[in-house]
Biopython code that builds the backbone (N, CA, C, O; Angstrom):
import numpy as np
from Bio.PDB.StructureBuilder import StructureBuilder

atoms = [
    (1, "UNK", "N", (77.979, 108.159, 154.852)),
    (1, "UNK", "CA", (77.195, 108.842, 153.836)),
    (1, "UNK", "C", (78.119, 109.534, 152.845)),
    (1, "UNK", "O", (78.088, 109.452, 151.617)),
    (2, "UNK", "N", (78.896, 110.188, 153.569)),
    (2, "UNK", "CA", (79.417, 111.215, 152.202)),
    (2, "UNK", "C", (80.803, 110.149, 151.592)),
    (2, "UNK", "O", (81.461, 110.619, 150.664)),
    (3, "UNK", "N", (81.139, 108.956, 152.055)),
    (3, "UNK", "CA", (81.668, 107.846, 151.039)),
    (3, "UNK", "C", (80.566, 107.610, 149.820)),
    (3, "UNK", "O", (80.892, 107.872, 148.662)),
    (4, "UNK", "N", (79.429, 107.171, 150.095)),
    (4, "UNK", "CA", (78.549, 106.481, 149.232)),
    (4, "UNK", "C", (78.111, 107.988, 148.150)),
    (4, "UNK", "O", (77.517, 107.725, 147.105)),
    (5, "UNK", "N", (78.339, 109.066, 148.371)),
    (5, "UNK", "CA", (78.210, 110.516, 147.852)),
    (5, "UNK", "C", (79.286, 110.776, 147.099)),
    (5, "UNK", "O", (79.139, 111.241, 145.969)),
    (6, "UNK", "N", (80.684, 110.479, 147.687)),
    (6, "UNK", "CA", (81.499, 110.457, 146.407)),
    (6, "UNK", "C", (81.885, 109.265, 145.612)),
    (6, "UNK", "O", (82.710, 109.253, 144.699)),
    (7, "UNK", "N", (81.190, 108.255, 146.065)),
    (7, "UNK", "CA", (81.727, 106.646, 144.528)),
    (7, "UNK", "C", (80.157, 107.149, 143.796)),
    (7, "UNK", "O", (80.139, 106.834, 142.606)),
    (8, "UNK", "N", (79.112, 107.718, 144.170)),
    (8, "UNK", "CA", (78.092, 107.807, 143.061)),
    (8, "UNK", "C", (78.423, 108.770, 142.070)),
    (8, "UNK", "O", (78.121, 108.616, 140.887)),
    (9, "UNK", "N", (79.172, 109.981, 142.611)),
    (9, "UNK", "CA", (79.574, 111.209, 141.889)),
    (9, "UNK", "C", (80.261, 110.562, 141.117)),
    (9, "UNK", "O", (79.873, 110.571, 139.949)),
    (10, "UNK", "N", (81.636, 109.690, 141.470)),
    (10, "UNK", "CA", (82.250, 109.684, 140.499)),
    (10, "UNK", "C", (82.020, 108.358, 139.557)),
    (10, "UNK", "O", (82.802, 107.919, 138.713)),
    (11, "UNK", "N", (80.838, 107.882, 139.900)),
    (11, "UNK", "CA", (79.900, 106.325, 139.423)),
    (11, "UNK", "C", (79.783, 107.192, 137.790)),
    (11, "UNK", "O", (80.370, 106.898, 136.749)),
    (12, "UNK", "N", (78.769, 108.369, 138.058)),
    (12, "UNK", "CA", (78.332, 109.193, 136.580)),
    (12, "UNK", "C", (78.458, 110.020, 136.577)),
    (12, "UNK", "O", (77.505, 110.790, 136.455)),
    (13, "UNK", "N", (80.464, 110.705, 136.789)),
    (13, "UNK", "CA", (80.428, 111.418, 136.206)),
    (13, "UNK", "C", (79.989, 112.954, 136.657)),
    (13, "UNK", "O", (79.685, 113.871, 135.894)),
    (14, "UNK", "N", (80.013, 112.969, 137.377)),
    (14, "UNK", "CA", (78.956, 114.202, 138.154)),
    (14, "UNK", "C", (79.740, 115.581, 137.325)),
    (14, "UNK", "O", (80.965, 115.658, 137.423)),
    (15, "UNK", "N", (78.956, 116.683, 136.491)),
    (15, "UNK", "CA", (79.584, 117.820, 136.203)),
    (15, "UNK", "C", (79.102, 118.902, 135.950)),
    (15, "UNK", "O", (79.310, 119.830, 135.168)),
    (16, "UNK", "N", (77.982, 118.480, 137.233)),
    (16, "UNK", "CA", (77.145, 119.739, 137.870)),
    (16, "UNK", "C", (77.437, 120.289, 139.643)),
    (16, "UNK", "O", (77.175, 119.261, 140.267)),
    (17, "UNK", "N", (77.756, 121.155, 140.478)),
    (17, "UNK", "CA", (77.717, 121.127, 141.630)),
    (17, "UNK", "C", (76.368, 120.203, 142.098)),
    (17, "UNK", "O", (75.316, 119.911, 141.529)),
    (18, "UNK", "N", (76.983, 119.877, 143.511)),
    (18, "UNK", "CA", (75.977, 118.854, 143.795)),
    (18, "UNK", "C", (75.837, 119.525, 145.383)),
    (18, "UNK", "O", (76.882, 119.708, 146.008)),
    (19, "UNK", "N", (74.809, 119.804, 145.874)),
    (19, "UNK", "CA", (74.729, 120.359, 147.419)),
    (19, "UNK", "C", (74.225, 119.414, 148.448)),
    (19, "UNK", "O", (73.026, 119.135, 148.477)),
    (20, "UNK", "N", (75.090, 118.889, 149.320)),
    (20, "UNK", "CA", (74.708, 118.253, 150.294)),
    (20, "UNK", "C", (74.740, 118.526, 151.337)),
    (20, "UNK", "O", (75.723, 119.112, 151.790)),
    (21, "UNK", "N", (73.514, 118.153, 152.219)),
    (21, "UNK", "CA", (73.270, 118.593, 154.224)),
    (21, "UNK", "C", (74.106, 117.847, 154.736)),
    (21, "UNK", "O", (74.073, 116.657, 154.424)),
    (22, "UNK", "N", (74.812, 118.186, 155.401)),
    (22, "UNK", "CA", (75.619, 117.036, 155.919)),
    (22, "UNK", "C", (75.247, 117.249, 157.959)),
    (22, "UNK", "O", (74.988, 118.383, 158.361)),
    (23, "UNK", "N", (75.269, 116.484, 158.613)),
    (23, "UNK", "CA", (74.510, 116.438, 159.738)),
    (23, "UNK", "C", (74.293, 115.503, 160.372)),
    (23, "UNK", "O", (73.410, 114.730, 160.003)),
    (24, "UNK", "N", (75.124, 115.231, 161.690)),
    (24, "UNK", "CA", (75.076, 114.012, 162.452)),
    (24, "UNK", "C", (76.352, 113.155, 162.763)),
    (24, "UNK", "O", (77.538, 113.483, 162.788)),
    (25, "UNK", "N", (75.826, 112.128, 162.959)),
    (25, "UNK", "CA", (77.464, 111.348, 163.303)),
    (25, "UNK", "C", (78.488, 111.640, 162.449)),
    (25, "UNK", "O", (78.189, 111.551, 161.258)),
    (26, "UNK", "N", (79.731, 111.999, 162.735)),
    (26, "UNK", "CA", (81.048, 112.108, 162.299)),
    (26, "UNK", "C", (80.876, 113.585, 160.982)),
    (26, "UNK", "O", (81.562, 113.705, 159.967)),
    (27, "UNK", "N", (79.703, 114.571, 161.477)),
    (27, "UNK", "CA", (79.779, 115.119, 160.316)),
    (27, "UNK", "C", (81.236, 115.875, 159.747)),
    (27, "UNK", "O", (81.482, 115.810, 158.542)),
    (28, "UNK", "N", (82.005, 116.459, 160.507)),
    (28, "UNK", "CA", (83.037, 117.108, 160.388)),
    (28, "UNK", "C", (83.889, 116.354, 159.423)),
    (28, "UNK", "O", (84.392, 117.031, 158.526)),
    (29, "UNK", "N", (84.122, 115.176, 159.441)),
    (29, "UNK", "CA", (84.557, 114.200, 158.919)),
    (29, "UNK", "C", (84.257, 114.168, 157.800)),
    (29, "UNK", "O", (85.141, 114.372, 156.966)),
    (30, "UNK", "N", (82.945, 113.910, 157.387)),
    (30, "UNK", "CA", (81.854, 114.022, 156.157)),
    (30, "UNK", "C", (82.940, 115.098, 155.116)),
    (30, "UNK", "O", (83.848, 115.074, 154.284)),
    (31, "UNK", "N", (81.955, 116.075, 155.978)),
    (31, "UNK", "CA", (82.825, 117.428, 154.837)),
    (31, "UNK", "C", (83.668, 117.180, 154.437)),
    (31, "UNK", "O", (83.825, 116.836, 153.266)),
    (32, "UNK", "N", (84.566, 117.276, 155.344)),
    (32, "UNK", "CA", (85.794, 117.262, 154.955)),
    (32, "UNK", "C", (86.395, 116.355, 154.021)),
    (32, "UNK", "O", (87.364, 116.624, 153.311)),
    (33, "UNK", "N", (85.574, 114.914, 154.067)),
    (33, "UNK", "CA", (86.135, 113.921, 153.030)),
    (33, "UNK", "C", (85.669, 114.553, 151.858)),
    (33, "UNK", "O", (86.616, 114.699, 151.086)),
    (34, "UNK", "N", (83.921, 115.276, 151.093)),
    (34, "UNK", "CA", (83.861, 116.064, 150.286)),
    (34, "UNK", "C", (84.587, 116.924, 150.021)),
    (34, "UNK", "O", (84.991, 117.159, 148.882)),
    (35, "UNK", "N", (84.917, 117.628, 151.164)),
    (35, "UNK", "CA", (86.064, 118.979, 150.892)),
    (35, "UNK", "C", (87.189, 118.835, 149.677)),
    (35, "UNK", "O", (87.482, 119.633, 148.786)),
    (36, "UNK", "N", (87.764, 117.371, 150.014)),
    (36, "UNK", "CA", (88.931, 117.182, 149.477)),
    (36, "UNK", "C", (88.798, 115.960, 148.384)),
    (36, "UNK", "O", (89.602, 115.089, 148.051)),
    (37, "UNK", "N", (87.339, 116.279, 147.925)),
    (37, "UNK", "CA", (87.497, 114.991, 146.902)),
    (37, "UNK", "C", (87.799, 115.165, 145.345)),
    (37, "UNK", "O", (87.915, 114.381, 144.403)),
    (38, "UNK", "N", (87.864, 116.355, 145.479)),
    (38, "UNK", "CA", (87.876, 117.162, 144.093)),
    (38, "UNK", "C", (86.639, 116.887, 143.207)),
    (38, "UNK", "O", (86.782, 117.003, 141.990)),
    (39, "UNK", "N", (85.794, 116.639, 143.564)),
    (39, "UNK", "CA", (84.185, 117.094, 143.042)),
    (39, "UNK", "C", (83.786, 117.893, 142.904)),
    (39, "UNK", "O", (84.399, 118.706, 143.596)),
    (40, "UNK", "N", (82.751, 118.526, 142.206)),
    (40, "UNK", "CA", (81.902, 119.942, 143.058)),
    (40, "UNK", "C", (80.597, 119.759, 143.638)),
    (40, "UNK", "O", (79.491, 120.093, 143.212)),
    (41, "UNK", "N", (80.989, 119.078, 144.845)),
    (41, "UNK", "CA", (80.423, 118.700, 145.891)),
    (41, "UNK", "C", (80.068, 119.948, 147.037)),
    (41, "UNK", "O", (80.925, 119.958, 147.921)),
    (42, "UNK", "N", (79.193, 120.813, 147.189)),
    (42, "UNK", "CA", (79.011, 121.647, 148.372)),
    (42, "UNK", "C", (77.927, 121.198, 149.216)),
    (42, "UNK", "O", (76.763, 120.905, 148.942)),
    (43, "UNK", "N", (78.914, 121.217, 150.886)),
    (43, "UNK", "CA", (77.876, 120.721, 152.160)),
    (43, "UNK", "C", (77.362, 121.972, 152.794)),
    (43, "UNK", "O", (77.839, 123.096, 152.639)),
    (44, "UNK", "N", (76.372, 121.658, 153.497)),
    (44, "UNK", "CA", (75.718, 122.687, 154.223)),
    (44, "UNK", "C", (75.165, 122.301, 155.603)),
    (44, "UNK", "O", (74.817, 121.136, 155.793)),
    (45, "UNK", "N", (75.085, 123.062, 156.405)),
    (45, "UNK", "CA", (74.385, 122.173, 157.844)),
    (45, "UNK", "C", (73.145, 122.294, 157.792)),
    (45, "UNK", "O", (72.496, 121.447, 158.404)),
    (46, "UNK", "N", (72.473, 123.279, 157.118)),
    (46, "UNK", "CA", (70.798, 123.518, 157.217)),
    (46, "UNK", "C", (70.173, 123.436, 155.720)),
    (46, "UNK", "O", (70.726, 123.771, 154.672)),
    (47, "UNK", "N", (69.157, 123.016, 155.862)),
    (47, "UNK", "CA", (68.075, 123.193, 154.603)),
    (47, "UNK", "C", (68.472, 124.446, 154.048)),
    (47, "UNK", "O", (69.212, 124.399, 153.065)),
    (48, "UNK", "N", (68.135, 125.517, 154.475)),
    (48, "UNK", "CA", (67.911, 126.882, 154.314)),
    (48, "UNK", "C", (69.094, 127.082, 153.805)),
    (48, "UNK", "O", (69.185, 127.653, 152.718)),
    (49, "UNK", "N", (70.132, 126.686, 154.439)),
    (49, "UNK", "CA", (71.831, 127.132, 154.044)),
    (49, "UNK", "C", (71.841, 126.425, 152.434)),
    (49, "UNK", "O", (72.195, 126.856, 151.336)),
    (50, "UNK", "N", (71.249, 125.089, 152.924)),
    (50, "UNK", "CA", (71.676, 124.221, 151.194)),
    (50, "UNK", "C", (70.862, 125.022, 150.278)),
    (50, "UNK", "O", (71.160, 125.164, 149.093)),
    (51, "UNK", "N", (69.773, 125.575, 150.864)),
    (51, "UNK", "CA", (68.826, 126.302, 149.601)),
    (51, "UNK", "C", (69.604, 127.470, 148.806)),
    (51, "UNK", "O", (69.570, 127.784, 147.617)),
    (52, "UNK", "N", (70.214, 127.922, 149.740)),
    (52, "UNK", "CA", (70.705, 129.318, 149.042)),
    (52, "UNK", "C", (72.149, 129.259, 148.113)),
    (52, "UNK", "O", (72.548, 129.917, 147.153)),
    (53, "UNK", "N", (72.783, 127.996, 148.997)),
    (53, "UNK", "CA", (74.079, 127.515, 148.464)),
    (53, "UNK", "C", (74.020, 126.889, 146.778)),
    (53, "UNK", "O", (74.872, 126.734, 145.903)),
    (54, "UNK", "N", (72.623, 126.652, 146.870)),
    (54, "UNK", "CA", (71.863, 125.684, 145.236)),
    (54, "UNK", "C", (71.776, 127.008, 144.301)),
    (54, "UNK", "O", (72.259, 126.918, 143.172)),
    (55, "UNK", "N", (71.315, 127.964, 144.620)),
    (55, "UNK", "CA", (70.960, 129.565, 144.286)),
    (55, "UNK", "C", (71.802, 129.927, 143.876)),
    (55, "UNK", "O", (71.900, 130.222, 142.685)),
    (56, "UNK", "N", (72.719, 130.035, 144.732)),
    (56, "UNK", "CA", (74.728, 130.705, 144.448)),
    (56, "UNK", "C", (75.190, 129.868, 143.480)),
    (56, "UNK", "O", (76.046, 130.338, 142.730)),
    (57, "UNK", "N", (74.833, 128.726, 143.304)),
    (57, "UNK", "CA", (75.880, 127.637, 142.617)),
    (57, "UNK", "C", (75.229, 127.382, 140.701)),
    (57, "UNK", "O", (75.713, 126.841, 139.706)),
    (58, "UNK", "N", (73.762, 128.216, 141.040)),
    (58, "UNK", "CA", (73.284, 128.622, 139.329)),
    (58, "UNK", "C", (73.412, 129.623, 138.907)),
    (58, "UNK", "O", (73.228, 129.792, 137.702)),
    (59, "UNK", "N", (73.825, 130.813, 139.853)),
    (59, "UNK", "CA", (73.940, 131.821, 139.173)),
    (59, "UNK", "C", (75.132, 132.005, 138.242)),
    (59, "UNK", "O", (75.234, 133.026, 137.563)),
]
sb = StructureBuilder()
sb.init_structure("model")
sb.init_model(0)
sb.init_chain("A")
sb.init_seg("    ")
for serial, (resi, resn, name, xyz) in enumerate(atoms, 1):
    if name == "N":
        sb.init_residue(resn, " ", resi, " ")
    sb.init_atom(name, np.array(xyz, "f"), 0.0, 1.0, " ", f" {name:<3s}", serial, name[0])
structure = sb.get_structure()
């Protein structure tokens, strides 16, 4: 998942933060490939977490 999350980001351009749940097989992995993709890509483990992280990321 978070491969196909960063070739779309950088498909168009992405140059808005983008918040993703990340959760499940190999998530640690996930992140971390976001972590370091130089996007502004932010993961979260919960709904609730991504909600507020979306909040933080307009203010």
């Amino acid at each position: 998942i978070a491969t196909g999350v960063i070739t779309a980001c950088r498909a168009v351009n992405l140059g808005v933060p983008l918040v993703v749940r990340m959760k499940g097989t190999n998530e640690e992995l996930g992140k971390k490939m976001l972590a370091e993709s130089g996007l502004p890509i932010i993961s979260a483990d919960t709904m609730a977490e991504a909600a507020q992280k979306v909040v933080a990321a307009v203010k």
